[in-house]
C-alpha positions in Angstrom: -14.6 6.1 -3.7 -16.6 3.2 -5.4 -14.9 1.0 -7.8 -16.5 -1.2 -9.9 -14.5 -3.3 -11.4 -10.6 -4.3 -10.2 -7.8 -3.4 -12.0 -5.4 -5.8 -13.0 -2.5 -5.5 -10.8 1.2 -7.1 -11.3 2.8 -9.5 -10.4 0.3 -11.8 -9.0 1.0 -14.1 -5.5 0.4 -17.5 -6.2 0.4 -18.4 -2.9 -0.8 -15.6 -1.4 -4.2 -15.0 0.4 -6.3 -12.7 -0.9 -8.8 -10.1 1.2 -11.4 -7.9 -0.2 -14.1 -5.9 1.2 -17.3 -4.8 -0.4 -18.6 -1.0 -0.7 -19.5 -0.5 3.0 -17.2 -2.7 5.1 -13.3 -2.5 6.7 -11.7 -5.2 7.6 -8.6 -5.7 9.8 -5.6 -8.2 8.8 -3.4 -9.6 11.3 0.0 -10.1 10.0 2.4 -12.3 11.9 4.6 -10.6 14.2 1.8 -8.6 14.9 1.6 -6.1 12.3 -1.5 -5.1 11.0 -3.5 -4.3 7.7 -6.7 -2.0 7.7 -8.2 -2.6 4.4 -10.9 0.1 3.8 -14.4 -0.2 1.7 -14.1 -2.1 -2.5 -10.4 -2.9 -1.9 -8.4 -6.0 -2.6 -5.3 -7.0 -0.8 -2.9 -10.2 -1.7 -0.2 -10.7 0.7 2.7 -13.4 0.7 5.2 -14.0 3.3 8.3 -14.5 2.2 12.3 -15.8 3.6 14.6 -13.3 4.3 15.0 -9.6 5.8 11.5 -8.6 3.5 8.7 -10.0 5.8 6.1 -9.7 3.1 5.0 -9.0 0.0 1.7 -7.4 -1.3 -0.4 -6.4 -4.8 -3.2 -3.9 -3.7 -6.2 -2.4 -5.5 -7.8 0.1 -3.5 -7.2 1.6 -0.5 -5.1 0.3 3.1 -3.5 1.6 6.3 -0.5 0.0 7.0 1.0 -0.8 10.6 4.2 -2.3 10.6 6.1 -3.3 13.9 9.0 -4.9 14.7 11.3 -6.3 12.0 8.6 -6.2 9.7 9.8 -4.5 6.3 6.2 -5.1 3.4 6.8 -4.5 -0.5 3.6 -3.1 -1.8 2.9 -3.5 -5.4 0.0 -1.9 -7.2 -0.4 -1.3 -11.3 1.3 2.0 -10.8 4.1 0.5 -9.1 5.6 -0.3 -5.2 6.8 0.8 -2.4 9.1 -0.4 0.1 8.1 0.2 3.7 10.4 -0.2 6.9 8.5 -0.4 10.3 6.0 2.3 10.7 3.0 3.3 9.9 1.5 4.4 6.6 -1.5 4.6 4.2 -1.7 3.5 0.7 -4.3 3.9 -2.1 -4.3 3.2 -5.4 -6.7 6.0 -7.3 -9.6 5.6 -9.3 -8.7 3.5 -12.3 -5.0 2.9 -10.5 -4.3 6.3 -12.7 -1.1 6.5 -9.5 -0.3 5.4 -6.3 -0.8 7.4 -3.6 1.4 7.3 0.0 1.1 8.7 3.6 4.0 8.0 5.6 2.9 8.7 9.0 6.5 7.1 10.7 9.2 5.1 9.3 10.7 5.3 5.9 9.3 4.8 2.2 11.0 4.1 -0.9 8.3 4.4 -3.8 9.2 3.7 -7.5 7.7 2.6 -10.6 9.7 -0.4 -11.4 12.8 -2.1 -9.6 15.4 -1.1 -12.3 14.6 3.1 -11.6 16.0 4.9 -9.3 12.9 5.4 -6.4 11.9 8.2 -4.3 12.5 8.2 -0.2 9.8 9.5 2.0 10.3 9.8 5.8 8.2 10.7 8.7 5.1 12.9 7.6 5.9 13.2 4.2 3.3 12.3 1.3 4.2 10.7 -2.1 2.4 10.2 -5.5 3.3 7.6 -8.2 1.6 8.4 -11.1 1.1 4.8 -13.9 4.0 5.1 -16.5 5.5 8.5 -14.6 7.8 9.5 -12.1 7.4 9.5 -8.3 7.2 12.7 -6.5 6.6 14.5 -3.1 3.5 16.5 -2.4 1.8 18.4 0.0 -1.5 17.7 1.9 -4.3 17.6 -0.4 -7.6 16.8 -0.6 -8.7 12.8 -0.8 -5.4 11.4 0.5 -5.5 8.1 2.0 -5.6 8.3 6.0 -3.5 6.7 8.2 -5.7 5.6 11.3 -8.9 4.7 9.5 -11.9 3.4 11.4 -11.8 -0.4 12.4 -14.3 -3.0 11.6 
């Protein structure tokens, strides 16, 4: 997927540190506690660490597989909204255009919604989950073009 121009994503980190990678490159992020970010080819990834039980918090345009270990809990945010993960592992892309968010839960637990005030949608173990802008989350089956969970490192 090539993306030419980044969609504007809320709410913006203003102290976080940003990563992007260009149309051919992944790049690995080491977050403390050693969980780790893979960030695959024309994606942007902003990440905060912040006090409390939530270890961090993220905006992402594009595409990521998420390993989370430990205590580490990660609020993903994208235009189409967030999601919530506990340690696992998991995959995230926002489509084309950030028309939805897209989730692969490969272990742990999800929680995927469109804003904080809605009720969200839970996906465990296995299960896959699609966020569409302005709709409501849902559960889906394998298709084609999800985001993988173990995607090739740098």
């Amino acid at each position: 997927i090539t993306r030419k121009v980044w969609t504007p994503t809320q709410p913006t980190l203003p102290h976080g540190v940003t990563v992007e990678t260009d149309a051919t490159h992944i790049r690995e992020i080491a977050l403390r506690g050693g969980s780790t970010v893979v960030l695959r080819p024309s994606s942007r990834f902003t990440y905060e660490y912040i006090p409390g039980p939530l270890a961090v918090m993220a905006v992402l345009d594009g595409e990521a597989a998420i390993n989370l270990i430990g205590n580490d809990k990660m609020m993903l945010k994208t235009s189409a909204g967030g999601v919530l993960m506990t340690p696992g592992s998991y995959a995230a892309r926002c489509a084309p255009g950030c028309a939805g968010l897209m989730v692969t839960v490969g272990t742990g637990l999800a929680m995927i919604r469109s804003d904080s005030a809605k009720v969200g949608l839970s996906l465990k173990t296995g299960e896959k989950g699609l966020l569409p802008k302005g709709g409501e989350p849902e559960k889906v089956s394998p298709g084609k073009d999800w985001p993988v969970l173990e995607p090739a490192k740098p």
